[in-house]
Each structure stands twice: as structure tokens, then as C-alpha cells.
C-alpha positions, 0 to 999 in steps of 0.5 A, spaced: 500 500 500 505 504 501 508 503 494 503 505 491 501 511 495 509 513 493 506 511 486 500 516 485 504 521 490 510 521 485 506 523 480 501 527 482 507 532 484 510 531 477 504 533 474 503 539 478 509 542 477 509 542 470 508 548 466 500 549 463 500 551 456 499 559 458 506 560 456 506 566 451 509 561 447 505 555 446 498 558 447 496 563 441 492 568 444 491 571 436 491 566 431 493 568 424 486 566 421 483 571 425 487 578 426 483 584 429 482 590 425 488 594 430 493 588 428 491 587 420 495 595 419 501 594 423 505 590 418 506 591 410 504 584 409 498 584 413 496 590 410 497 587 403 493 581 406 488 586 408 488 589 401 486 582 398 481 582 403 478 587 400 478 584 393 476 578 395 469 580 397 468 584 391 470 577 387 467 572 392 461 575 396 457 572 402 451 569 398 451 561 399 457 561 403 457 555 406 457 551 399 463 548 398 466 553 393 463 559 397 459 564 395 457 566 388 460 573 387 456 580 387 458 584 386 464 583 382 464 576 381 461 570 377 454 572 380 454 579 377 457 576 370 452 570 370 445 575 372 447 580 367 448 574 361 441 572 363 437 579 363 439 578 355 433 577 349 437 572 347 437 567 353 433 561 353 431 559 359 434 552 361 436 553 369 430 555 374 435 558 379 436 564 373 428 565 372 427 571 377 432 574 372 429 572 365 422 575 367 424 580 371 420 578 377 425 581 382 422 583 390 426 585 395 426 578 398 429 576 392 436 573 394 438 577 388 437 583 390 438 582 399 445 579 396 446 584 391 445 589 398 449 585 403 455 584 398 455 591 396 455 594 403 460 589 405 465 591 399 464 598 401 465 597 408 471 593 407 474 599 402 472 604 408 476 600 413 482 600 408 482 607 408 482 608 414 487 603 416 492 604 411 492 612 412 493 610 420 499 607 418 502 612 413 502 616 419 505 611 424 510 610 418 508 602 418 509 604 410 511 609 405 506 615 404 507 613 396 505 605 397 499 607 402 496 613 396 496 606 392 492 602 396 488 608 399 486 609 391 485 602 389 480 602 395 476 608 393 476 606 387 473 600 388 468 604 394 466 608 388 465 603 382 461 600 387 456 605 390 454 607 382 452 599 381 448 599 387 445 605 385 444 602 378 442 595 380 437 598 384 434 604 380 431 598 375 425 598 375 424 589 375 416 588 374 414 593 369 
């Protein structure tokens, strides 16, 4: 009996004076998958990364993320192109998911247009975070001021383009 208390005694205090994993080496307080909107300007290369962000929601979109490809693409991407191919008198019809589009038969609950709203908006938002991160880190010095204009440019750009397809997009009279 006394060996096997020696036994469980040894252990115990083997596995108590071990280090835990709170050591700043082995526990990631901040994954690299999920880096703050303060974190994402204070490096070129995460500025960068923050940029393709930015084209990535112009390109990919939310609508039917969680498929495996992600999602389809307002309002830059492969939905803004499919759509706009099938709003044309010389269509026919073969996939029922573009039937809305061919009959013009749009509403507001209409995937297209609460997609075509929340990717925009989403764009637009992003463009603005670019903004004003990357003019925080010009002033910070993180990057030069000639690199910064660069992406501050392309952002606005891309704000601006994006707001006029919302206002285009939406201004169409769908049901006539």
C-alpha cells in the first residue's frame, strides 16, 4: 500500500509542477486566421493581406457561403457576370435558379437583390476600413506615404465603382 501511495504521490507532484500551456509561447492568444482590425495595419504584409481582403469580397461575396466553393460573387464576381448574361433577349431559359432574372420578377426578398445589398455594403465597408487603416499607418510610418496613396486609391476606387452599381442595380425598375 505504501508503494503505491509513493506511486500516485510521485506523480501527482510531477504533474503539478509542470508548466500549463499559458506560456506566451505555446498558447496563441491571436491566431493568424483571425487578426483584429488594430493588428491587420501594423505590418506591410498584413496590410497587403488586408488589401486582398478587400478584393476578395468584391470577387467572392457572402451569398451561399457555406457551399463548398463559397459564395457566388456580387458584386464583382461570377454572380454579377452570370445575372447580367441572363437579363439578355437572347437567353433561353434552361436553369430555374436564373428565372427571377429572365422575367424580371425581382422583390426585395429576392436573394438577388438582399445579396446584391449585403455584398455591396460589405465591399464598401471593407474599402472604408482600408482607408482608414492604411492612412493610420502612413502616419505611424508602418509604410511609405507613396505605397499607402496606392492602396488608399485602389480602395476608393473600388468604394466608388461600387456605390454607382448599387445605385444602378437598384434604380431598375424589375416588374414593369
Amino acid at each position: 500500500m505504501k508503494n503505491i501511495f509513493f506511486r500516485i504521490s510521485i506523480v501527482t507532484l510531477i504533474v503539478f509542477s509542470m508548466n500549463s500551456c499559458t506560456e506566451d509561447n505555446l498558447l496563441n492568444l491571436s491566431p493568424i486566421n483571425n487578426i483584429s482590425v488594430d493588428d491587420s495595419f501594423s505590418t506591410p504584409s498584413l496590410i497587403a493581406s488586408s488589401l486582398n481582403g478587400m478584393y476578395n469580397a468584391a470577387a467572392i461575396g457572402q451569398y451561399n457561403s457555406t457551399s463548398a466553393n463559397g459564395g457566388r460573387g456580387y458584386v464583382w464576381g461570377a454572380a454579377f457576370v452570370q445575372q447580367g448574361d441572363n437579363r439578355g433577349e437572347d437567353v433561353v431559359n434552361t436553369a430555374t435558379f436564373y428565372q427571377l432574372t429572365y422575367t424580371a420578377t425581382y422583390d426585395p426578398t429576392t436573394a438577388n437583390n438582399v445579396y446584391y445589398w449585403v455584398d455591396g455594403y460589405r465591399l464598401i465597408n471593407r474599402a472604408n476600413l482600408m482607408i482608414e487603416g492604411v492612412t493610420k499607418a502612413i502616419e505611424s510610418g508602418v509604410i511609405s506615404k507613396a505605397v499607402g496613396d496606392d492602396y488608399i486609391g485602389q480602395a476608393k476606387f473600388l468604394r466608388a465603382i461600387t456605390h454607382f452599381e448599387l445605385v444602378t442595380f437598384f434604380a431598375r425598375p424589375y416588374v414593369t
